[in-house]
N, CA, C and O atoms as CSV, one atom per row, in Angstrom:
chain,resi,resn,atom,element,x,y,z
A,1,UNK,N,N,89.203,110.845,155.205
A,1,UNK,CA,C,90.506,110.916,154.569
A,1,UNK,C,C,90.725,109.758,153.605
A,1,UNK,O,O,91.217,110.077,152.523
A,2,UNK,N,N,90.483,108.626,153.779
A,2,UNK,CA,C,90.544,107.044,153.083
A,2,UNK,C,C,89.610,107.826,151.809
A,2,UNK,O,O,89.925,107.906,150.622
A,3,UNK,N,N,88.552,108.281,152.383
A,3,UNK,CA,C,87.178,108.468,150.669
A,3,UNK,C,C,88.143,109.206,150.063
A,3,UNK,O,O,88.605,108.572,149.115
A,4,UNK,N,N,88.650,110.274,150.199
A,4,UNK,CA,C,89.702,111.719,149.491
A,4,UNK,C,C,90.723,110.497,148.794
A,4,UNK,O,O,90.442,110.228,147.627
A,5,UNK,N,N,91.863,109.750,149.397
A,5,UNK,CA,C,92.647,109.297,148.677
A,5,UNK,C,C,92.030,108.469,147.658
A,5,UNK,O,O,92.075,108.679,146.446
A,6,UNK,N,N,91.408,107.440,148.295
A,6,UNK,CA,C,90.374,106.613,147.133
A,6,UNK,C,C,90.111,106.832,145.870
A,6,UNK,O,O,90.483,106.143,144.920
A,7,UNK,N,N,89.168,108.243,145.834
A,7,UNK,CA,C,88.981,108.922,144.883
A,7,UNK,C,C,89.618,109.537,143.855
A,7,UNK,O,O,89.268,109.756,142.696
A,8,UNK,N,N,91.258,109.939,144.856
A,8,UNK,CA,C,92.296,110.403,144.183
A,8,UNK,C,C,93.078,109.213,143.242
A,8,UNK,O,O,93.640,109.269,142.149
A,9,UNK,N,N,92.892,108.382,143.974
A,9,UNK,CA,C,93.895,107.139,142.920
A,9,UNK,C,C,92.916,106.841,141.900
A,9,UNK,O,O,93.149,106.703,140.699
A,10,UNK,N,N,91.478,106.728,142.650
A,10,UNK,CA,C,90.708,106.300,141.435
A,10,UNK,C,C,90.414,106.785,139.809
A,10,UNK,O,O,90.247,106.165,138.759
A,11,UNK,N,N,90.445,108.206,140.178
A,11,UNK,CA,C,90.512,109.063,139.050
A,11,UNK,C,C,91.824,108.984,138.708
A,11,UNK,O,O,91.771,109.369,137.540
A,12,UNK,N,N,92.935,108.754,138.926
A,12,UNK,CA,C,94.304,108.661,138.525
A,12,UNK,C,C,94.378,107.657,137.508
A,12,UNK,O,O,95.030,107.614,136.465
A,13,UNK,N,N,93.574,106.862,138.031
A,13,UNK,CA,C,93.536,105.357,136.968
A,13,UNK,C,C,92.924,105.352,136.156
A,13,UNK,O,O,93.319,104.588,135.276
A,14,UNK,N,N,91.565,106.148,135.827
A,14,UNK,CA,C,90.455,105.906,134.778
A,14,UNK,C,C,91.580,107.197,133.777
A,14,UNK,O,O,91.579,107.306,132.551
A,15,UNK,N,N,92.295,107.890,134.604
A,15,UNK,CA,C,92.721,109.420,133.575
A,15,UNK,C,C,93.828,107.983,132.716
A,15,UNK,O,O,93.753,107.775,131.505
A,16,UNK,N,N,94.393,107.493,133.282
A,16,UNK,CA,C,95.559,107.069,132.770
A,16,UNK,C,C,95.220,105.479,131.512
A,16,UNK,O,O,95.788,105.049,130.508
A,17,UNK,N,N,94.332,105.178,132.106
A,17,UNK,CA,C,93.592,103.953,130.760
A,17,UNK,C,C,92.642,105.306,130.144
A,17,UNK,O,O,93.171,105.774,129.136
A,18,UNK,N,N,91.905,105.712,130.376
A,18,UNK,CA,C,92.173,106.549,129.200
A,18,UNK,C,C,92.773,107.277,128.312
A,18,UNK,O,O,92.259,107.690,127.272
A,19,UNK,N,N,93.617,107.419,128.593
A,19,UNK,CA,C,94.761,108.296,128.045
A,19,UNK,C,C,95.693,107.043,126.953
A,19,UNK,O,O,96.285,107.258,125.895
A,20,UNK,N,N,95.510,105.707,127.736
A,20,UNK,CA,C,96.235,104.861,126.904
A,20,UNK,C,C,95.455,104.091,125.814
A,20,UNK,O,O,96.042,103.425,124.961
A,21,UNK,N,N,94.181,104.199,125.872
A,21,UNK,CA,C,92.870,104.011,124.727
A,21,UNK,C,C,93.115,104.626,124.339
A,21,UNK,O,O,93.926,104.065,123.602
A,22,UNK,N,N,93.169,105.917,124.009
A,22,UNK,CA,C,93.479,106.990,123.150
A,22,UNK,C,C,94.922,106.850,122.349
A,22,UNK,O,O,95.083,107.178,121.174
A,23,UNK,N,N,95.673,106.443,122.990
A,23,UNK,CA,C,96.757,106.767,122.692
A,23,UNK,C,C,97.018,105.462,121.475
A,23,UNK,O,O,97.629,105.817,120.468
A,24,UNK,N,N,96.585,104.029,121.553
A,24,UNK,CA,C,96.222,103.144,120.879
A,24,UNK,C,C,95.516,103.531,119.799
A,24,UNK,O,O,95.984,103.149,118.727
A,25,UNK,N,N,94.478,104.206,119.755
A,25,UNK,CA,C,93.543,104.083,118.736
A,25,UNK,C,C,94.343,105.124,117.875
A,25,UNK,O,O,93.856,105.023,116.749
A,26,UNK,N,N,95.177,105.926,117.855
A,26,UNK,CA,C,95.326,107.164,117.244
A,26,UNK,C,C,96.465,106.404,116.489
A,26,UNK,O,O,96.450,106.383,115.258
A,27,UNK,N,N,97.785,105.569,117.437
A,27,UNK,CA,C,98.510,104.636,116.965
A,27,UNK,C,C,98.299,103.940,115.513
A,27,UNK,O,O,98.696,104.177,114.372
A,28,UNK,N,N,97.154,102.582,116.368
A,28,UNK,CA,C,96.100,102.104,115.487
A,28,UNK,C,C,95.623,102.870,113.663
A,28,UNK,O,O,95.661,102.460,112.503
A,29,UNK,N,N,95.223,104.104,114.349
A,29,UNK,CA,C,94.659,104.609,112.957
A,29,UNK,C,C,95.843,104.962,111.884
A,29,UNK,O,O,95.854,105.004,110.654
A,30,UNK,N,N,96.711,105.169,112.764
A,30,UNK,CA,C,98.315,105.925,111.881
A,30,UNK,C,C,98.447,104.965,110.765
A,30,UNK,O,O,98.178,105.079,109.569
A,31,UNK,N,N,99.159,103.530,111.787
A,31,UNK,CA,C,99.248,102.045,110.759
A,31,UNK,C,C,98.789,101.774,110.185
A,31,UNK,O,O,99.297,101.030,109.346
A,32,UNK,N,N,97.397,102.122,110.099
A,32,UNK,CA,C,96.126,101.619,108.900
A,32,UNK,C,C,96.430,102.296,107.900
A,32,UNK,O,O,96.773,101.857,106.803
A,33,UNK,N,N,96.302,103.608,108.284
A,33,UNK,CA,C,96.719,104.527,106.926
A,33,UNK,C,C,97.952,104.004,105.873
A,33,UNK,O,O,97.902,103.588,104.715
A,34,UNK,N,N,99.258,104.256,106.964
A,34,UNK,CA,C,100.552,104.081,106.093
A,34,UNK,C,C,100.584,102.884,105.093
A,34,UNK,O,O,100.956,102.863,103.920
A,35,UNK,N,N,99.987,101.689,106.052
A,35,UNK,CA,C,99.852,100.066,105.288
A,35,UNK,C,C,98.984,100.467,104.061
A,35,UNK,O,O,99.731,100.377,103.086
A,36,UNK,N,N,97.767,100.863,103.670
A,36,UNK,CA,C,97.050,100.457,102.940
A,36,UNK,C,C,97.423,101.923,101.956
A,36,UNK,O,O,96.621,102.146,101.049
A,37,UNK,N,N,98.538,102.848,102.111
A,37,UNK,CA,C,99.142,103.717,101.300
A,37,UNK,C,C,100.277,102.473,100.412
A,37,UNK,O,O,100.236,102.055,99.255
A,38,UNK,N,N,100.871,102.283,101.133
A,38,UNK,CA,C,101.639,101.201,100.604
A,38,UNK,C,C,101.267,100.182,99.744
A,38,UNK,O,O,102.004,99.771,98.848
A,39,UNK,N,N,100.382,99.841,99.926
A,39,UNK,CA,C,99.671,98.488,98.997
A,39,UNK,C,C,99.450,98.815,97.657
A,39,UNK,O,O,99.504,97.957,96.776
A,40,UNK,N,N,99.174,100.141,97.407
A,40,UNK,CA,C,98.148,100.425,96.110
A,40,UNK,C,C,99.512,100.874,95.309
A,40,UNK,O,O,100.510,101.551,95.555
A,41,UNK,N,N,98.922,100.014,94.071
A,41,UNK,CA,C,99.701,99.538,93.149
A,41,UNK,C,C,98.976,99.595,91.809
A,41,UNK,O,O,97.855,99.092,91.740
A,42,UNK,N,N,99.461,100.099,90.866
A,42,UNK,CA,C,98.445,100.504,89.375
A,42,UNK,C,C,99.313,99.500,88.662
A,42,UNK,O,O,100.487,99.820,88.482
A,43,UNK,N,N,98.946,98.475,88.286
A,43,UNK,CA,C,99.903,97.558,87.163
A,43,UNK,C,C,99.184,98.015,85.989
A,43,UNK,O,O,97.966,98.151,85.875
A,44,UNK,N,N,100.111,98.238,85.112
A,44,UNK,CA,C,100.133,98.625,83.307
A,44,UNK,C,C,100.009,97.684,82.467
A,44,UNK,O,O,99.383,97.622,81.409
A,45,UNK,N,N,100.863,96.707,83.190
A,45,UNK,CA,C,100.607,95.334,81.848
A,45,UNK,C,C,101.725,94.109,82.812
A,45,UNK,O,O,102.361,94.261,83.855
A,46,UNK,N,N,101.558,92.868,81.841
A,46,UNK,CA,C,102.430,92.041,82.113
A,46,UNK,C,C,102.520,91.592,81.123
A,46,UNK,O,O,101.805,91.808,80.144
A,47,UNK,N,N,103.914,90.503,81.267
A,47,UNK,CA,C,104.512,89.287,79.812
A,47,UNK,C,C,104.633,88.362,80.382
A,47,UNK,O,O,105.250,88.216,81.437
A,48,UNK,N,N,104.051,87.576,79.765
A,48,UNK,CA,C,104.201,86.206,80.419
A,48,UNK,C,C,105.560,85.252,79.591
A,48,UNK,O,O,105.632,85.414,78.373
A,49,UNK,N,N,106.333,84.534,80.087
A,49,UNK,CA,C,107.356,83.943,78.840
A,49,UNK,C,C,107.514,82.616,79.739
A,49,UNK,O,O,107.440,82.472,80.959
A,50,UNK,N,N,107.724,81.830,78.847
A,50,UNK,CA,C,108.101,79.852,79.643
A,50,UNK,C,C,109.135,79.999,78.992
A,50,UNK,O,O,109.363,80.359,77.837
A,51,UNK,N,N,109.807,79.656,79.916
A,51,UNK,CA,C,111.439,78.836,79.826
A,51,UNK,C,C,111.241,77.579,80.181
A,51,UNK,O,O,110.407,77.128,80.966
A,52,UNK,N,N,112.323,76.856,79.355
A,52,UNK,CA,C,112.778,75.280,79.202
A,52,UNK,C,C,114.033,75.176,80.374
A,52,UNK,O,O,115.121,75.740,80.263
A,53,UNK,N,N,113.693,74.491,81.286
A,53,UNK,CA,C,114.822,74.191,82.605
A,53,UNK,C,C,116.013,73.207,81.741
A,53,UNK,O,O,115.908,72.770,80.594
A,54,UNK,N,N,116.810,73.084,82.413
A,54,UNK,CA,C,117.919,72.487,82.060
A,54,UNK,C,C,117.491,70.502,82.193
A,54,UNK,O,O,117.935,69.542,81.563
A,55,UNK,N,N,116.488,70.604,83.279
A,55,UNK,CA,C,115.661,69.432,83.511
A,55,UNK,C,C,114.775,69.275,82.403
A,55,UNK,O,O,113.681,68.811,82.725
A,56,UNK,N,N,114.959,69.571,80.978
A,56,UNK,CA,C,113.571,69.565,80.318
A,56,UNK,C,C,112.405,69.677,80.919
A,56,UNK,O,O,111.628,68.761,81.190
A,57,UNK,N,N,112.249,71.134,81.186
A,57,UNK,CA,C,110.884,70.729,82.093
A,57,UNK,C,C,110.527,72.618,81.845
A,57,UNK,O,O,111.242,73.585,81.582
A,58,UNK,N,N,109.320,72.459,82.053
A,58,UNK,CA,C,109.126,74.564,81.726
A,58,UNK,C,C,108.390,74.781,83.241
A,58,UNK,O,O,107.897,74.042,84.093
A,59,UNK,N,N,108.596,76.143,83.078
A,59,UNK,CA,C,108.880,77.314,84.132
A,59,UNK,C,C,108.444,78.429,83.410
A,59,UNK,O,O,108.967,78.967,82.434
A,60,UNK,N,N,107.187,78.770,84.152
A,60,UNK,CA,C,106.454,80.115,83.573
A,60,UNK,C,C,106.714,81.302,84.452
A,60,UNK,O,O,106.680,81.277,85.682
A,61,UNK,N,N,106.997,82.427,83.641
A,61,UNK,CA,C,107.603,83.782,84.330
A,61,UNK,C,C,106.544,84.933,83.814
A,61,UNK,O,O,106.330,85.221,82.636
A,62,UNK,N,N,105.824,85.624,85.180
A,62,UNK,CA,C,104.940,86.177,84.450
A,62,UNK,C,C,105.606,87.632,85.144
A,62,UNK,O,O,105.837,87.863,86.330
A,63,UNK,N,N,105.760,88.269,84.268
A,63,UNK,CA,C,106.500,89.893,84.796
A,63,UNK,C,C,105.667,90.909,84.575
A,63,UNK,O,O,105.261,91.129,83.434
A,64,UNK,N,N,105.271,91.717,85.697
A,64,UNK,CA,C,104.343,92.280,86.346
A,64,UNK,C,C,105.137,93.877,85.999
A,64,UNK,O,O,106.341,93.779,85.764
A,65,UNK,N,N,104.764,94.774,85.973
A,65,UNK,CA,C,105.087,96.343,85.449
A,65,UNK,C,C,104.174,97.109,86.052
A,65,UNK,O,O,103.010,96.952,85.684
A,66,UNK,N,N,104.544,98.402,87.419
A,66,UNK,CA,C,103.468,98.829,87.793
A,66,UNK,C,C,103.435,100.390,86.631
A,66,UNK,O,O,104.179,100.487,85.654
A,67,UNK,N,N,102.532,101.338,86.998
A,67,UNK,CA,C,102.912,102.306,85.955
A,67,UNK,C,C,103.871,102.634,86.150
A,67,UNK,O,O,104.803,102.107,85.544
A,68,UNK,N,N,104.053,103.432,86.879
A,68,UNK,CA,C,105.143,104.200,87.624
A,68,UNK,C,C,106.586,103.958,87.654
A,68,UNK,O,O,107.535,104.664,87.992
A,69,UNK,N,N,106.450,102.317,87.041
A,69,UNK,CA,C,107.959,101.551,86.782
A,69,UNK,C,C,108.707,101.360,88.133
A,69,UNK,O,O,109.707,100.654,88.266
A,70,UNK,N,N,107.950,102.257,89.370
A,70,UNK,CA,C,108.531,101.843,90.668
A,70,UNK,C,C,108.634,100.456,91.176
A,70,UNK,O,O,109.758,100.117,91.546
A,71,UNK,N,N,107.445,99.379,91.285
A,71,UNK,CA,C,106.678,98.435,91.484
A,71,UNK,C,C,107.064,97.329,90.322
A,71,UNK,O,O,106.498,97.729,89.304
A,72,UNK,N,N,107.585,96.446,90.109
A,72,UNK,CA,C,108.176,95.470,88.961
A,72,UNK,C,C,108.319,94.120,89.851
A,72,UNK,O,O,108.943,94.156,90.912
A,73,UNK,N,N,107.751,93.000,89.403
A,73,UNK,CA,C,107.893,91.578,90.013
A,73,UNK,C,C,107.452,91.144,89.205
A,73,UNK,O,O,106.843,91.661,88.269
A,74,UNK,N,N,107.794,89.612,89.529
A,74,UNK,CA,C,107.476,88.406,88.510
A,74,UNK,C,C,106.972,87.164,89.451
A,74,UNK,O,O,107.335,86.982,90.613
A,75,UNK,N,N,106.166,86.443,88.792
A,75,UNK,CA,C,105.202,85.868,89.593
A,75,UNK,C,C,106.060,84.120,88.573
A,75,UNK,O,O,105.689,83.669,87.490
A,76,UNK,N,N,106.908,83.726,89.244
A,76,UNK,CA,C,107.515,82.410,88.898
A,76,UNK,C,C,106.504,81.022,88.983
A,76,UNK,O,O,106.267,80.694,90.145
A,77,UNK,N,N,106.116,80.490,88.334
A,77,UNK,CA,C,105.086,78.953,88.328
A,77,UNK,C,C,106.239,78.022,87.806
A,77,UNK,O,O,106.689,77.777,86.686
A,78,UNK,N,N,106.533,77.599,89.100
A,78,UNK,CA,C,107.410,76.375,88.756
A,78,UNK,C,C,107.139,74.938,88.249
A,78,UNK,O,O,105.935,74.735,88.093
A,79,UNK,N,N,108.145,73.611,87.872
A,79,UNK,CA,C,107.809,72.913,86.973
A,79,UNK,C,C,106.216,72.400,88.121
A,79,UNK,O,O,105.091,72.399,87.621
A,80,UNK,N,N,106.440,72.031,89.560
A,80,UNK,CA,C,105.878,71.653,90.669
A,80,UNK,C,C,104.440,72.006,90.798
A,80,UNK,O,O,103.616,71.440,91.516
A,81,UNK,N,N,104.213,73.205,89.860
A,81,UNK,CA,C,103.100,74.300,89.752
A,81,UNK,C,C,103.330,75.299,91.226
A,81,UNK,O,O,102.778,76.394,91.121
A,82,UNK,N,N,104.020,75.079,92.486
A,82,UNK,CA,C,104.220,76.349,92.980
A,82,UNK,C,C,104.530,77.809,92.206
A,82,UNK,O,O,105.204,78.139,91.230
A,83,UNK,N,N,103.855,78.353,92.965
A,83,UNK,CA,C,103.903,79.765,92.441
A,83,UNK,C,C,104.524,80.742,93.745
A,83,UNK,O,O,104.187,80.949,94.911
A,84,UNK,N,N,105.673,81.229,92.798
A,84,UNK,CA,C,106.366,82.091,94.266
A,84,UNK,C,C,106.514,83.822,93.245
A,84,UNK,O,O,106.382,83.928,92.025
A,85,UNK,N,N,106.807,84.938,94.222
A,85,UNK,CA,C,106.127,86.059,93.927
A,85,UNK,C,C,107.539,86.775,94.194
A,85,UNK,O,O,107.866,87.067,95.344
A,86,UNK,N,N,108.503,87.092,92.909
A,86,UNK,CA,C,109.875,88.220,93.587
A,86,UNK,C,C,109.715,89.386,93.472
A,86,UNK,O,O,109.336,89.533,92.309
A,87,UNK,N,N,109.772,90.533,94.049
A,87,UNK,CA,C,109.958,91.880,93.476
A,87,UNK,C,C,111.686,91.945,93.187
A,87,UNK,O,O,112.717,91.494,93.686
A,88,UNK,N,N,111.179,92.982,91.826
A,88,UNK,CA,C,112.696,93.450,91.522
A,88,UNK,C,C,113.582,93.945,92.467
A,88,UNK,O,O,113.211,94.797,93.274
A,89,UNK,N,N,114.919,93.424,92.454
A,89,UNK,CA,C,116.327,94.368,93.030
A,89,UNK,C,C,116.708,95.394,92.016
A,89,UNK,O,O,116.041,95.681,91.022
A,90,UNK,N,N,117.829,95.908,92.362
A,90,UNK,CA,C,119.058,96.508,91.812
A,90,UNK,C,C,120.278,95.059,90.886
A,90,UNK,O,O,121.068,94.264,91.395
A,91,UNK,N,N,120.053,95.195,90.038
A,91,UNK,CA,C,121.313,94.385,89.027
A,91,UNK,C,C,122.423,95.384,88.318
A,91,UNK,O,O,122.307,96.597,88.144
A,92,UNK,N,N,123.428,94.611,87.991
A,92,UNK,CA,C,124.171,95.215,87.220
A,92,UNK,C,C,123.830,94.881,85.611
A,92,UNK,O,O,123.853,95.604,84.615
A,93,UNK,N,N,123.588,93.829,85.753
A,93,UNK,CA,C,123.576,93.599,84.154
A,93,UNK,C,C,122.107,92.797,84.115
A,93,UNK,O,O,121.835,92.032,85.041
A,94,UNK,N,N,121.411,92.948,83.291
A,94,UNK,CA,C,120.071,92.319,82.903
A,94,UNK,C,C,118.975,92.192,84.561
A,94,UNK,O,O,119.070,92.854,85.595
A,95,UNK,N,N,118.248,91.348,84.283
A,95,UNK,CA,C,117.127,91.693,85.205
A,95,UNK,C,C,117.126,90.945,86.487
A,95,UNK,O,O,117.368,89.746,86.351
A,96,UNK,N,N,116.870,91.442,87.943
A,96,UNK,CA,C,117.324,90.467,89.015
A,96,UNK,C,C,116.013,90.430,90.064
A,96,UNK,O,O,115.749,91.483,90.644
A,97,UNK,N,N,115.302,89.412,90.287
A,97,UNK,CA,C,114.606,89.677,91.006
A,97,UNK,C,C,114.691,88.421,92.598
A,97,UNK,O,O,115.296,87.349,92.640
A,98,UNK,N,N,113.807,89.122,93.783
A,98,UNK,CA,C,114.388,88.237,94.827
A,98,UNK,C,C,113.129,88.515,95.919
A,98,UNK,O,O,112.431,89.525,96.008
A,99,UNK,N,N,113.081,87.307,96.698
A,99,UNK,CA,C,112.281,87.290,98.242
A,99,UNK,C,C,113.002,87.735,99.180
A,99,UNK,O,O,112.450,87.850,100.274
A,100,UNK,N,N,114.216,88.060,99.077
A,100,UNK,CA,C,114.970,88.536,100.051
A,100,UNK,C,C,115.527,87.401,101.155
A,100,UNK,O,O,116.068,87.574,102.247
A,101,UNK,N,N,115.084,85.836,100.240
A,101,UNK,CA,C,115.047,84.837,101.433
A,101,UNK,C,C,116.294,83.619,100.780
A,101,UNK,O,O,117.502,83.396,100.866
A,102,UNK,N,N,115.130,83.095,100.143
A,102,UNK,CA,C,115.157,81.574,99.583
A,102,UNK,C,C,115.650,81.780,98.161
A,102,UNK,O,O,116.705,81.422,97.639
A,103,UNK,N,N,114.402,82.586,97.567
A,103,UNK,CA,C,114.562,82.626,96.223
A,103,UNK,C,C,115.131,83.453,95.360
A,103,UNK,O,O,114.399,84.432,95.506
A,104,UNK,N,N,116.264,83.894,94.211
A,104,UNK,CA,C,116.148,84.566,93.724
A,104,UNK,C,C,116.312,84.640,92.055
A,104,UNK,O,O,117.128,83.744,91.835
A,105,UNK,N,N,116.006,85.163,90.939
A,105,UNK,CA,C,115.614,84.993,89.168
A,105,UNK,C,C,116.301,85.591,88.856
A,105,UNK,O,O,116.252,86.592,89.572
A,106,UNK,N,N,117.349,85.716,87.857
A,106,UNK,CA,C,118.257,86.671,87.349
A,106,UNK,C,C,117.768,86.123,85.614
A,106,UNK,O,O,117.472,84.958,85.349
A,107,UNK,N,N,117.782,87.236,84.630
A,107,UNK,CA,C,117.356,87.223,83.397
A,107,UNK,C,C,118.078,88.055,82.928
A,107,UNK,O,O,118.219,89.178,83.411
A,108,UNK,N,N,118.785,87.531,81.671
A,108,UNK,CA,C,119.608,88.315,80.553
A,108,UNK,C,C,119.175,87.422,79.164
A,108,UNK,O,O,119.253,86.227,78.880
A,109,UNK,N,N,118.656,88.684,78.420
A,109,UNK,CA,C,118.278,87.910,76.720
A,109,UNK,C,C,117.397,86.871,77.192
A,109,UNK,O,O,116.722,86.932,78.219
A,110,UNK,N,N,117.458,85.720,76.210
A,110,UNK,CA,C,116.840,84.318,76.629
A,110,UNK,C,C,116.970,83.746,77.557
A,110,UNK,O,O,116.042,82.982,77.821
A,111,UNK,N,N,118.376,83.803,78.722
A,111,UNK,CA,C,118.519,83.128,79.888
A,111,UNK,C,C,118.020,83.570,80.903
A,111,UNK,O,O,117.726,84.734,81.175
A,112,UNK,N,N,117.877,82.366,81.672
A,112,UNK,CA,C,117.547,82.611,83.086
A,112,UNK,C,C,118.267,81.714,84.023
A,112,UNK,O,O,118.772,80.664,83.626
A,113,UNK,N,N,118.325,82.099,85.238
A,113,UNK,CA,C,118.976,81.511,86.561
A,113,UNK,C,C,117.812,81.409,87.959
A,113,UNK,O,O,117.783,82.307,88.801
A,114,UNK,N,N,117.204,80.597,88.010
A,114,UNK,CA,C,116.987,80.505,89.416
A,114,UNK,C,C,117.633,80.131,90.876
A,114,UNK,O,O,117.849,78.945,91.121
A,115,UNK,N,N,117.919,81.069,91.776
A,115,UNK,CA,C,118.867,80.383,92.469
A,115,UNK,C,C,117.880,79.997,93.676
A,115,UNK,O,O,116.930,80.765,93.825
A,116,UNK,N,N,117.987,78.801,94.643
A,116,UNK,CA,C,116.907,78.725,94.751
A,116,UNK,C,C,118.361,78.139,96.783
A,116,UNK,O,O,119.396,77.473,96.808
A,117,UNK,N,N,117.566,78.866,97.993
A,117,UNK,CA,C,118.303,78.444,98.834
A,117,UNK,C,C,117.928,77.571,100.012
A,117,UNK,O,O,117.729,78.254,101.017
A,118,UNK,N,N,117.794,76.476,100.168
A,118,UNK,CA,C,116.718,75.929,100.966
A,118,UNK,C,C,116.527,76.077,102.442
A,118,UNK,O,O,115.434,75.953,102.995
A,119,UNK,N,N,117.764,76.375,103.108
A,119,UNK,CA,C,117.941,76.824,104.774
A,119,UNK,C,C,119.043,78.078,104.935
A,119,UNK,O,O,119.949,78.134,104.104
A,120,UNK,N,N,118.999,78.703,105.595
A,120,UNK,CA,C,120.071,79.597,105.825
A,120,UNK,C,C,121.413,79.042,105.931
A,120,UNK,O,O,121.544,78.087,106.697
A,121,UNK,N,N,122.277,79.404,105.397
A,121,UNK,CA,C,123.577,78.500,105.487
A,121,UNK,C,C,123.850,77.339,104.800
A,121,UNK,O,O,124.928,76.843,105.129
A,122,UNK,N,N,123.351,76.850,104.113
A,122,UNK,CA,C,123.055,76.191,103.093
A,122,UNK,C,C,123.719,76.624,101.698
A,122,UNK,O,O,123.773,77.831,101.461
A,123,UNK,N,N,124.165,75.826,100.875
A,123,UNK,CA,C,124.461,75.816,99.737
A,123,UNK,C,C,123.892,76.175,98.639
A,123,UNK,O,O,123.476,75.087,98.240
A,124,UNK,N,N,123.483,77.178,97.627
A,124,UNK,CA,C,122.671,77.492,97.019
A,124,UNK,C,C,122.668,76.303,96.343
A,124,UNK,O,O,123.544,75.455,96.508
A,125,UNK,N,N,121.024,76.083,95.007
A,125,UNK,CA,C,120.747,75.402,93.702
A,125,UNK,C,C,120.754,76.188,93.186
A,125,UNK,O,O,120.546,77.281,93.712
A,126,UNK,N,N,120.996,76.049,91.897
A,126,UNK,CA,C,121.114,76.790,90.528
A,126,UNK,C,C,120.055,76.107,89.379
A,126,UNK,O,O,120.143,74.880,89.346
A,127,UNK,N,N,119.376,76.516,88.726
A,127,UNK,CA,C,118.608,75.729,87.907
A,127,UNK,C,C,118.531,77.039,86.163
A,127,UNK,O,O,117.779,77.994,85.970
A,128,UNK,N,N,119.680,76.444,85.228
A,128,UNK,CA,C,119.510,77.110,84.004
A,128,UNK,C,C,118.586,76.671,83.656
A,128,UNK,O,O,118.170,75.551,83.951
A,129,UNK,N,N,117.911,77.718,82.733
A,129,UNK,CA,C,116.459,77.950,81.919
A,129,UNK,C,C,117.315,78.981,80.676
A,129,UNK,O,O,118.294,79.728,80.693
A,130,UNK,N,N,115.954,78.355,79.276
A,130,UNK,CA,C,116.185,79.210,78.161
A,130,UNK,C,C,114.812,79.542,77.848
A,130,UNK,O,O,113.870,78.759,77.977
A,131,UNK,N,N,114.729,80.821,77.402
A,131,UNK,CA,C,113.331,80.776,77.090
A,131,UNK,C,C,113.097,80.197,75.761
A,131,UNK,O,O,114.017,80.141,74.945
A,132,UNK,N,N,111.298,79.534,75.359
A,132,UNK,CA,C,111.240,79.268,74.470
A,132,UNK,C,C,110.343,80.293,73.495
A,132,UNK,O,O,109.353,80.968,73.778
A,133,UNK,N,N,111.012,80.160,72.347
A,133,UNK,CA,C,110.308,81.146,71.284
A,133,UNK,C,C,108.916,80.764,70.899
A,133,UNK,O,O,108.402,79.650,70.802
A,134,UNK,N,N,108.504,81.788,70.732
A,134,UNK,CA,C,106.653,81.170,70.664
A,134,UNK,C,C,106.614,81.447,69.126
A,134,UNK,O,O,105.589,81.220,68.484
C-alpha cells in the first residue's frame, strides 16, 4: 500500500514540474517574441542642430525620424558631453520630447527649453537655448 501511494504522489510531482517547465518556456517564448517586435525600428534620416545655452555654452540635438513617423526622438549631447535619449510626446505647440523622468526638450522655431528635474519633488531647471545658424 506505502509502494501504490508513493508512486501516486510521485508521478503527481514529476506531472506537475512538468507541466510548469512547459508552462515557462511557452511564457518565455511569448516575451521574446513581443520584445524584439517592439524594438525594430526603420530610421529614415536625422538632423542634427547645436544650440547656444543661455550659459554660452552648445548643446547638440540630434533628431531621429523613424519611417513610419511613429518612432521620433532626439538624442541630446549636453555641454558635459552626456548624452541622454527622449522619445517624442504629444505637444500643443511645436516639438516636445521626454524620459518620462528627469528630462524633458521642448522646441519651437530656433528655441529650445530643457527642463531638466533632478529628484522627484524637486524643483525643476530650465536651461534656454537658441539654435545656431550654420
Amino acid at each position: 500500500m506505502k509502494k501504490n501511494v508513493s508512486f501516486k504522489l510521485l508521478s503527481s510531482v514529476l506531472c506537475f514540474c512538468l507541466a510548469f517547465i512547459l508552462g515557462i518556456s511557452v511564457v518565455g517564448c511569448r516575451s521574446d517574441k513581443k520584445d524584439s517586435a517592439q524594438l525594430t525600428v526603420t530610421i529614415s534620416n536625422y538632423t542634427s542642430i547645436m544650440y547656444r545655452t543661455e550659459n554660452k555654452e552648445n548643446l547638440i540635438a540630434k533628431y531621429y525620424n523613424s519611417s513610419d513617423n511613429t518612432e521620433n526622438y532626439v538624442v541630446l549631447i549636453l555641454p558635459n558631453d552626456e548624452e541622454i535619449t527622449l522619445t517624442e510626446v504629444i505637444s500643443a505647440s511645436g516639438a516636445r520630447y521626454s524620459d518620462g523622468a528627469k528630462y524633458e526638450w521642448w522646441t519651437k522655431g530656433p528655441q529650445g527649453i530643457l527642463k531638466t528635474t533632478p529628484k522627484k519633488g524637486a524643483a525643476p531647471i530650465y536651461l534656454q537655448c537658441v539654435s545656431i545658424a550654420k
